[in-house]
Backbone as CSV, one residue per row, in Angstrom:
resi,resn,N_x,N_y,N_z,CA_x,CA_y,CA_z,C_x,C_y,C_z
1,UNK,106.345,215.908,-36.219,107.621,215.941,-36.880,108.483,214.822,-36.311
2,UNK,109.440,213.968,-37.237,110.049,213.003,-36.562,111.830,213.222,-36.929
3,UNK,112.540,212.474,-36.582,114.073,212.497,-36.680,114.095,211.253,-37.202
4,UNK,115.946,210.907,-37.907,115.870,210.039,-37.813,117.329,209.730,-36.961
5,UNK,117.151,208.693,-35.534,118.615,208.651,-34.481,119.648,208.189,-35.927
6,UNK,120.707,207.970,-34.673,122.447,207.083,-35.052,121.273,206.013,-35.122
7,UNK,120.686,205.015,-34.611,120.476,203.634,-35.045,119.578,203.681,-35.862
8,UNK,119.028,204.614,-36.897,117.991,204.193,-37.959,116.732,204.748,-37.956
9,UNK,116.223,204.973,-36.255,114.734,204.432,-36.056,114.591,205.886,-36.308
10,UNK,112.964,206.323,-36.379,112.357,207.827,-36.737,111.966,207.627,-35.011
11,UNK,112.058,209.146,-34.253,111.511,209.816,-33.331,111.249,210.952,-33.426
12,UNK,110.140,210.769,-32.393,109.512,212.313,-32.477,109.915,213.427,-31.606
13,UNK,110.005,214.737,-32.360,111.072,215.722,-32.007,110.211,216.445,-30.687
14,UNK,110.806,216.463,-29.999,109.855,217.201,-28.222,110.377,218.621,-29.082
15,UNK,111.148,218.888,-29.771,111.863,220.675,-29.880,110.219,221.499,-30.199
16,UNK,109.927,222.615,-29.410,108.841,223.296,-29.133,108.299,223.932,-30.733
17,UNK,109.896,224.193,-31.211,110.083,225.350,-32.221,111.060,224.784,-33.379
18,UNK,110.409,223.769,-34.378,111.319,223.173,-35.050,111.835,224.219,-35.890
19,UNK,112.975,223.290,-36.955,113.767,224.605,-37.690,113.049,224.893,-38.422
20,UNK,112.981,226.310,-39.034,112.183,226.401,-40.293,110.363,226.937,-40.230
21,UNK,110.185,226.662,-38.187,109.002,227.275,-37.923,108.804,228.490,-37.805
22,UNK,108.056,229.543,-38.160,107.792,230.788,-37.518,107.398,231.105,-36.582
23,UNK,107.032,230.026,-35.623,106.832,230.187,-34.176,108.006,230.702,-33.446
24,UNK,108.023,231.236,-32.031,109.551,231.708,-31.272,108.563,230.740,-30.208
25,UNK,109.489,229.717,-29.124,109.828,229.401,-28.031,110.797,229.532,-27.182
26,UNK,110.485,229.164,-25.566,111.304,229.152,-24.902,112.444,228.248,-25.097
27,UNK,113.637,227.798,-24.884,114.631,226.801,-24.321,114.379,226.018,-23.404
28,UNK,113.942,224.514,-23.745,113.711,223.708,-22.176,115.336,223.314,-21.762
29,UNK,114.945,223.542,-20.016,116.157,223.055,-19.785,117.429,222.528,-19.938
30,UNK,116.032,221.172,-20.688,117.065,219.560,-21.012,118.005,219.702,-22.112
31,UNK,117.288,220.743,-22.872,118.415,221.076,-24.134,119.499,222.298,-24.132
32,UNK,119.266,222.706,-22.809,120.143,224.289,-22.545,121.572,223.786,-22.377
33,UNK,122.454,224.531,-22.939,123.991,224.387,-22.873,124.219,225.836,-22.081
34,UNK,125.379,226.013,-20.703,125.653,226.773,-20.416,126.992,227.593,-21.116
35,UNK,127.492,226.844,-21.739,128.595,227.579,-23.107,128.362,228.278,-24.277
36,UNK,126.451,228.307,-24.858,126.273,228.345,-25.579,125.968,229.545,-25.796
37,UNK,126.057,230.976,-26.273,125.322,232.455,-25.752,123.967,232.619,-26.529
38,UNK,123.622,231.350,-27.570,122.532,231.880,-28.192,121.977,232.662,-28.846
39,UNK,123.015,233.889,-29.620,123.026,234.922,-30.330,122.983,234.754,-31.601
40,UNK,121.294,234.580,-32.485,121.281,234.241,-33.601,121.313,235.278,-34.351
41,UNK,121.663,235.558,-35.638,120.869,236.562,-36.811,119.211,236.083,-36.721
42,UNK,119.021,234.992,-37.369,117.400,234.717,-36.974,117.108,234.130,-35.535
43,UNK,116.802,235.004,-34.733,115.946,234.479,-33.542,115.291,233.232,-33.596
44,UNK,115.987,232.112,-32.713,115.112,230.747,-33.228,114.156,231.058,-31.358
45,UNK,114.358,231.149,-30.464,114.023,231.753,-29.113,113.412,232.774,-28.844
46,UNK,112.295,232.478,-28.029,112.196,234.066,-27.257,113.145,234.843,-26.076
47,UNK,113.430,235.731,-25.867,114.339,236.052,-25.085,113.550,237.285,-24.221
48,UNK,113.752,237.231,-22.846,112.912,237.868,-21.984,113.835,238.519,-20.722
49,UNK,113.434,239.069,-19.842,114.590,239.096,-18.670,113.297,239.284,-17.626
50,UNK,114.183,238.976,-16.786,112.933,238.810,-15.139,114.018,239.791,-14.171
51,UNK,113.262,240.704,-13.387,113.709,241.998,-12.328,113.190,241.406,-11.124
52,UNK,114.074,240.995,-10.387,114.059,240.468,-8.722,114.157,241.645,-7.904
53,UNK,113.139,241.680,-6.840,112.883,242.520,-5.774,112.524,242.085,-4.551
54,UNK,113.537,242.502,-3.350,113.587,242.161,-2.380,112.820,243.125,-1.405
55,UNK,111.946,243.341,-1.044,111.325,244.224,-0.291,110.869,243.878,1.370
56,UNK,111.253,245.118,2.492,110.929,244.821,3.684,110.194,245.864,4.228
57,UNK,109.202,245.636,4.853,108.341,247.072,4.922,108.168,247.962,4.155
58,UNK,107.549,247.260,2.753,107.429,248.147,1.503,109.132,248.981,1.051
59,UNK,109.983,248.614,1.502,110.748,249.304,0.897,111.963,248.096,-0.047
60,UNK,112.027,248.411,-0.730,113.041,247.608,-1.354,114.581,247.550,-1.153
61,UNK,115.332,246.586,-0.826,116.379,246.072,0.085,116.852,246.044,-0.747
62,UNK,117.022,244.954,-1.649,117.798,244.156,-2.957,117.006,244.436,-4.341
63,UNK,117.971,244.404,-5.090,117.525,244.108,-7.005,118.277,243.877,-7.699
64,UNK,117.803,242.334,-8.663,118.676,242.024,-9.270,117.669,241.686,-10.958
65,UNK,119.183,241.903,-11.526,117.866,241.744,-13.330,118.546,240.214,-13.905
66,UNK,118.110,239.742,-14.455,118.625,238.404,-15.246,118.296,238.732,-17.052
67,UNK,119.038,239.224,-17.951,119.124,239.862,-19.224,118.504,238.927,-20.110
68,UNK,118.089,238.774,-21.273,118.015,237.953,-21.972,118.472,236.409,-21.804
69,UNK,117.020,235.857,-21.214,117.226,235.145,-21.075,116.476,234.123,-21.979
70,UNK,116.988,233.210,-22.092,116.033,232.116,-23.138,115.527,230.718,-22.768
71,UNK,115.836,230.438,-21.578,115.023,229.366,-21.105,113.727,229.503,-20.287
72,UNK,112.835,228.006,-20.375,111.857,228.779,-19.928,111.499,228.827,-18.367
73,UNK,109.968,230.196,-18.492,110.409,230.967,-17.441,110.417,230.159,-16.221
74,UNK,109.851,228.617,-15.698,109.251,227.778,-14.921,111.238,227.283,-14.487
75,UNK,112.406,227.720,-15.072,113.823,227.173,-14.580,113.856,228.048,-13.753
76,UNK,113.477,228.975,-13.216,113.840,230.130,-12.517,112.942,230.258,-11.228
């Protein structure tokens, strides 16, 4: 799939999950906005959450959850 920039030329789109695909991907980084909440009617993203556990002698100290999240899981 290609674009076409402000100066004319066609490039090719890195987006995982173009518009209009029925595929769901993650959010890479490079394109993540922290203003943005990402709350579509159509899901263009997968959205996942990851449960942090802090454990010391088998017992667990700390826990923390990260909700729907949509970037992918390798930012974390």
């Amino acid at each position: 799939m290609s674009r076409i920039t402000r100066g004319g030329t066609a490039e090719a789109s890195r987006d995982p999950t173009p518009l209009g695909s029925s595929k769901l991907g993650f959010l890479p980084l490079t394109e993540w906005d922290e203003y943005n909440s990402y709350d579509e009617v159509t899901p263009s993203r997968l959205r996942y959450s990851i449960e942090w556990k802090v454990a010391v002698n088998n017992r667990v100290v700390a826990k923390d959850t990260e909700q729907d999240l949509v970037l992918v899981p390798a930012a974390y």
